[in-house]
N, C-alpha and C positions, 0 to 999 in steps of 0.2 A: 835369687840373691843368696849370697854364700850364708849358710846355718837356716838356712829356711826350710820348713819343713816339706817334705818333695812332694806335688800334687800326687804323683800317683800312690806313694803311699797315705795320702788323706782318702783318696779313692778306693784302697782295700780294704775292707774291715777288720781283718785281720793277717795282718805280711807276715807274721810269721806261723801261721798254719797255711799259706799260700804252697800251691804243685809245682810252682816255679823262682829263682830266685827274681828279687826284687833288688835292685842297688839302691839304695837313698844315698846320691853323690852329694853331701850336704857341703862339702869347700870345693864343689868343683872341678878336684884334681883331673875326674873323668872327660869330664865337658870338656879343659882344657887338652888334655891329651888326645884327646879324639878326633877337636873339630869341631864342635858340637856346639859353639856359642852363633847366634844368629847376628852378621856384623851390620844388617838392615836395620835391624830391632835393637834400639839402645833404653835405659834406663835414665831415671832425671838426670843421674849422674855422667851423661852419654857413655855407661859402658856397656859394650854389647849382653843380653840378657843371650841365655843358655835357647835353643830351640825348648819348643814345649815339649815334647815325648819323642826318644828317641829309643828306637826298641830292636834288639841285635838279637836272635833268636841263632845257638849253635849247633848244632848238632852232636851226639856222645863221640863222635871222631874228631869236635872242635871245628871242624868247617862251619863258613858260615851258611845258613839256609836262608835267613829272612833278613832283611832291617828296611826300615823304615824313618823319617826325621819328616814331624810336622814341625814347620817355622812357626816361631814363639804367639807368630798373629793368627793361627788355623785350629781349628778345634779339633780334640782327637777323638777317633773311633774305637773304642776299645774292645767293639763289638766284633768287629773286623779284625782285631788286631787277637783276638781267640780264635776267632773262627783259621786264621790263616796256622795258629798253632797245633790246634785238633786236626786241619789239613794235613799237615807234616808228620807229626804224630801217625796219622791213620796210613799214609804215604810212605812212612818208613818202613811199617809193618808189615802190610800189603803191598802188592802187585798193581796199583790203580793212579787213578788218578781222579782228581777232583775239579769237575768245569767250573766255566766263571758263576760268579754268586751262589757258590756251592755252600750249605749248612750241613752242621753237620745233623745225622740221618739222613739227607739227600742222597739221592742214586748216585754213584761214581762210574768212572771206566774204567776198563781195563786196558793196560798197556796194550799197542798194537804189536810188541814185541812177544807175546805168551801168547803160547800157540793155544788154539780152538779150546782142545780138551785141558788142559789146566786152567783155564779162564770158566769152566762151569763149578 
């Protein structure tokens, strides 16, 4: 609901010492321009409510890398939704990559592109 305070920032202890920016789109303009309202899911008012978490992860060159949109009736992972960030993060850096339900300190692989000796 437009000036409501945004879950995820009820969820951070504190967003503004956060490692990444956080939007609190509190009138919606984002949701509106995006896409972002769920037209299944209405409010008493039958207007459509915003998806619950909708999360666009860019990269320093502005490409996009991740996004994600749980519908306003799904509950979100926010567990997953770091782990896929630390993915990226460790994936930009390095040569590797990360299997499925990979944590991070989990084992990784390395590209099958990098030859023998630079992969030790």
């Amino acid at each position: 609901m437009p000036g409501a305070r945004s879950p995820v920032l009820s969820m951070v202890k504190s967003p503004e010492k956060s490692p990444f920016p956080i939007i609190d789109d509190q009138n919606w303009d984002l949701a509106i321009l995006l896409g972002m309202l769920d037209p299944a899911e209405k409010d008493e008012k039958s207007v459509p409510v915003t998806a619950r978490v909708v999360v666009f992860v860019f990269s320093p060159d502005k490409k996009l890398k991740f996004s994600i949109l749980y519908p306003a009736t799904t509950g979100r992972n926010f567990d997953d939704i770091l782990r896929v960030f630390i993915s990226l993060q460790l994936t930009a850096e390095k040569r590797v990559v990360t299997p499925v339900d990979w944590k991070d300190g989990d084992s990784v692989m390395v590209l099958p592109t990098i030859p023998e000796e630079e992969a030790k």
